[in-house]
N, C-alpha and C positions, 0 to 999 in steps of 0.2 A: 504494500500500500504506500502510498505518497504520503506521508502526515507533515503537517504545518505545526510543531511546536515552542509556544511562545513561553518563555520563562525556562525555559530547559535546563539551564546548569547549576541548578543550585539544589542539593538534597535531593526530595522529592523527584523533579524534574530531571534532574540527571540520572538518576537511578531508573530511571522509567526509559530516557533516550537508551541506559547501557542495552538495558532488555530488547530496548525497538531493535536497535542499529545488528545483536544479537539473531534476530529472526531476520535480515534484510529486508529491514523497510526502509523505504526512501525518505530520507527527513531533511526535513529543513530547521533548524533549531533559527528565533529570531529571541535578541536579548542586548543587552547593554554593551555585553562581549568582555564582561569582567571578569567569566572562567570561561574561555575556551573550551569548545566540545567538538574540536575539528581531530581529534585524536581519535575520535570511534566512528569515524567517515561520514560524518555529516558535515552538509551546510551552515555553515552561518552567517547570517545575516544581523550587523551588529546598527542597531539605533532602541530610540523611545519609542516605544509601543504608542505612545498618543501623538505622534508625526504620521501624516500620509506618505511621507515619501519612505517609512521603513516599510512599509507592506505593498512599494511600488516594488520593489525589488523582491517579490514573490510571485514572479509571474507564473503562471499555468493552473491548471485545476488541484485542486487537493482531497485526497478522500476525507482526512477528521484532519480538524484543528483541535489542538489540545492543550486548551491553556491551565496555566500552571500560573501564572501572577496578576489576573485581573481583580483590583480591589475596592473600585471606586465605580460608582455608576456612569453607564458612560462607556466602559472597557470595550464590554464584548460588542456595544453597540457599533462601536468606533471601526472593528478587525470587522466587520461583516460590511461596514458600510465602506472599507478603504481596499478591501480586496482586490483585485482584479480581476480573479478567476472565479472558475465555480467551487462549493464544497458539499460533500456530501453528508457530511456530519459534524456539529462542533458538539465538544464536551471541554465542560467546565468545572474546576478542581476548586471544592466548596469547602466547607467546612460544618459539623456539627451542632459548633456554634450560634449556626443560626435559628436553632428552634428553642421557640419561647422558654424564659430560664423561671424557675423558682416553684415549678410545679411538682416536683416532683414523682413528677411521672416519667417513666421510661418510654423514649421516644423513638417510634418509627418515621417512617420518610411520608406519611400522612399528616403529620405533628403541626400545628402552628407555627409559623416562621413568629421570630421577633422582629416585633415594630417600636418598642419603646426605648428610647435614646439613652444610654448609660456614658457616667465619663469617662474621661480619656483615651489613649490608643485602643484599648478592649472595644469600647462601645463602639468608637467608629467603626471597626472592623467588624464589627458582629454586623451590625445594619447595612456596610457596604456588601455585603456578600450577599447579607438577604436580597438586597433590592437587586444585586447583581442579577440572582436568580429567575428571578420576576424580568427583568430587561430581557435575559437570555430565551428566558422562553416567549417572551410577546414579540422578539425579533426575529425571533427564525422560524415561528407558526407564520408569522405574517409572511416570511419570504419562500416558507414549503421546505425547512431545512432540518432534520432528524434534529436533535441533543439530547443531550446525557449529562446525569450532575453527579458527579462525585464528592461524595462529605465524608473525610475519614476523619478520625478520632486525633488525639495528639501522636505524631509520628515521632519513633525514633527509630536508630538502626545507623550503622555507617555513615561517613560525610553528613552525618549530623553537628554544623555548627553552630546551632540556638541554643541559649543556656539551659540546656537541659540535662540528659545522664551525660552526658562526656564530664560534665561539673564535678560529678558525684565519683565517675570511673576517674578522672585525673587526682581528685583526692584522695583514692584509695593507691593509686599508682605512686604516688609522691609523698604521700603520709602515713601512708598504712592506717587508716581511719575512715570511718562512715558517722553521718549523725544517727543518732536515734531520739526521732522526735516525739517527744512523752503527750502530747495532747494533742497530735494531729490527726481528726478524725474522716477527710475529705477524702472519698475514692473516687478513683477516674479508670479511664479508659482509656489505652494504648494502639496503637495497630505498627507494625513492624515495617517498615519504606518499602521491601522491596514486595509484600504482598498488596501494598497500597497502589504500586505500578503494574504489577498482577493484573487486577482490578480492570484499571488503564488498557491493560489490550485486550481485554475479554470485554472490552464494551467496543471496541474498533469493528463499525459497520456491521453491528448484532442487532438485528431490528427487536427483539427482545428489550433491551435499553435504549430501546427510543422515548422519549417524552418521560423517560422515568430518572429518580433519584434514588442513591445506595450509598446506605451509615457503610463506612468500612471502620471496625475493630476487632479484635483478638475478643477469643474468646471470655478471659476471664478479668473479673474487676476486679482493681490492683486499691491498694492504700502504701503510704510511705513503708510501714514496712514489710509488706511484701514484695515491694519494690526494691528495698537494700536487703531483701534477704535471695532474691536474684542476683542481684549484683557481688552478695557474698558469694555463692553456691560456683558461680561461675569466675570466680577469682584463681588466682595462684598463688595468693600471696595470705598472708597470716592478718588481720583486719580487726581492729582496736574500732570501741562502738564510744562516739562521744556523746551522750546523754544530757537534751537540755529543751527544755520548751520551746515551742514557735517564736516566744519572743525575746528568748535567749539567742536562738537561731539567728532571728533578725538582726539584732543587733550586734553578732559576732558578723553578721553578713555571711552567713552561710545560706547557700542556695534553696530554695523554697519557690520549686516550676512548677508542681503541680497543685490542681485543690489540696486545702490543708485543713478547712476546715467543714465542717458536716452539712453547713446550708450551700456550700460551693460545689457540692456535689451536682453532676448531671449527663445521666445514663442514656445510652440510647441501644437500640435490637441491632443487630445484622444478619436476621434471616432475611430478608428481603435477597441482600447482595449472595448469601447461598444459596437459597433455593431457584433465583434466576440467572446468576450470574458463574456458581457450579463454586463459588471459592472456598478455600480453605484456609485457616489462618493459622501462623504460624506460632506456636507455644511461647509464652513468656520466656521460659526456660532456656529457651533454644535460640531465642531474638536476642536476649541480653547477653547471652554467652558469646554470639559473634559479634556484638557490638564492642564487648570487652576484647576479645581476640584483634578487633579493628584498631581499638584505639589505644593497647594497652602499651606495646612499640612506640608511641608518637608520644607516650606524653613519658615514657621512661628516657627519651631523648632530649626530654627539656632541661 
């Protein structure tokens, strides 16, 4: 297939181009050009996604566009209206976040989007995707164009550079120490990158995932310590527990990425994305053990 991937080098998107380029598909990766992805034989075409002249230089038809960093309303309208060629599918990489927060209910891809405006970078982000959503789909019904919306959970896994576990793995790598947080009661939900790109190609021209949405997570809901007792399990090394509250933590400035506390919890299904999409997800056990194996080299080097 021809795919047009916009955001492609970074985590996610890269992990998804290794796979494409992997099965020979023909890509075009379009991005700022601040990690090169001409190493796994693709295109790149380097400008601002909200320039007309970066998506003059994609000429010809494409089967799926498959964007990876639209977050402002306006995005996906802008690639459909700047195109030049035809496509036969766009899909849009969402987020979980966008269904309504505080109900406590566990959310399927049926769920209320969130409309109510919270502060700072969180809120906008949570609203720019909803509404993104809503753009995507009233722009490509109107034009006759398939899409797909992918919403995975908080990703980790390799070339994960967001302060997340590599935090947690560098401190164990460097200090021989993990915290253990005495009153953190918030669980969340993980999904592993490279089954998140999975995902990603089993919706490439499956008229199955046309007009439809899929939670991608891992099976099991994690809390902080279930999370460092992964990260123990999968160590090599002998791991000292430093014992101290959330606001001990804070003010040590030690890391605190995920929910911490128990009203910040919020679940969502992913039978939808098995039983149409056939996936399978990959065990906590076995996602953190190779993300410690990825990064456990790079930070002994530091």
């Amino acid at each position: 297939m021809k795919l047009l991937v916009i955001g492609g080098s970074y985590f996610y998107g890269r992990v998804f181009v290794m796979l494409a380029a992997a099965e020979k598909h023909d890509i075009t990766v379009v991005n700022r050009g601040t990690y090169s992805m001409e190493e796994f034989g693709v295109r790149q075409v380097r400008g601002d996604r909200r320039q007309g002249r970066t998506f003059a230089q994609c000429t010809g038809d494409y089967d799926v566009v498959i964007d990876f960093c639209a977050y402002n309303p306006g995005d996906a309208a802008f690639v459909l209206e700047h195109l030049p060629g035809q496509i036969k599918q766009y899909l849009l990489i969402s987020t979980v976040d966008v269904y309504r927060r505080g109900t406590g209910a566990v959310k399927d891809e049926d769920f209320p989007l969130e409309t109510r405006s919270f502060p700072g970078e969180a809120g906008a982000y949570i609203l720019g995707k909803a509404a993104l959503e809503e753009e995507l789909c009233r722009e490509c019904r109107r034009r006759e164009i398939p899409f797909t919306i992918l919403r995975p959970a908080i990703l980790y896994g390799p070339y994960n550079y967001a302060p997340r576990e590599y935090l947690f793995i560098r401190m164990a790598v460097q200090n021989r120490v993990l915290p253990g947080y005495t009153d953190a009661e918030g669980r969340f939900q993980l999904v592993y990158v490279k089954d998140a790109a999975r995902a990603a190609l089993l919706c490439l021209l499956e008229e199955k995932a046309y007009g439809q949405a899929f939670n991608l997570c891992q099976e099991e809901i994690l809390d902080y310590d279930l999370f460092f007792q992964g990260i123990r399990q999968a160590a090599d090394l002998e791991l000292g527990r430093a014992v101290m509250t959330l606001a001990e933590a804070q003010a040590a400035e030690f890391p605190i990425p995920f929910p911490a506390a128990a009203e910040e919890t919020e679940l969502v299904d992913n039978r939808k994305s098995r039983e149409v999409l056939g996936m399978e997800y990959t065990a906590f056990s076995e996602g953190i053990g190779k993300t410690w194996r990825a990064f456990r080299n790079l930070f002994s080097e530091e």
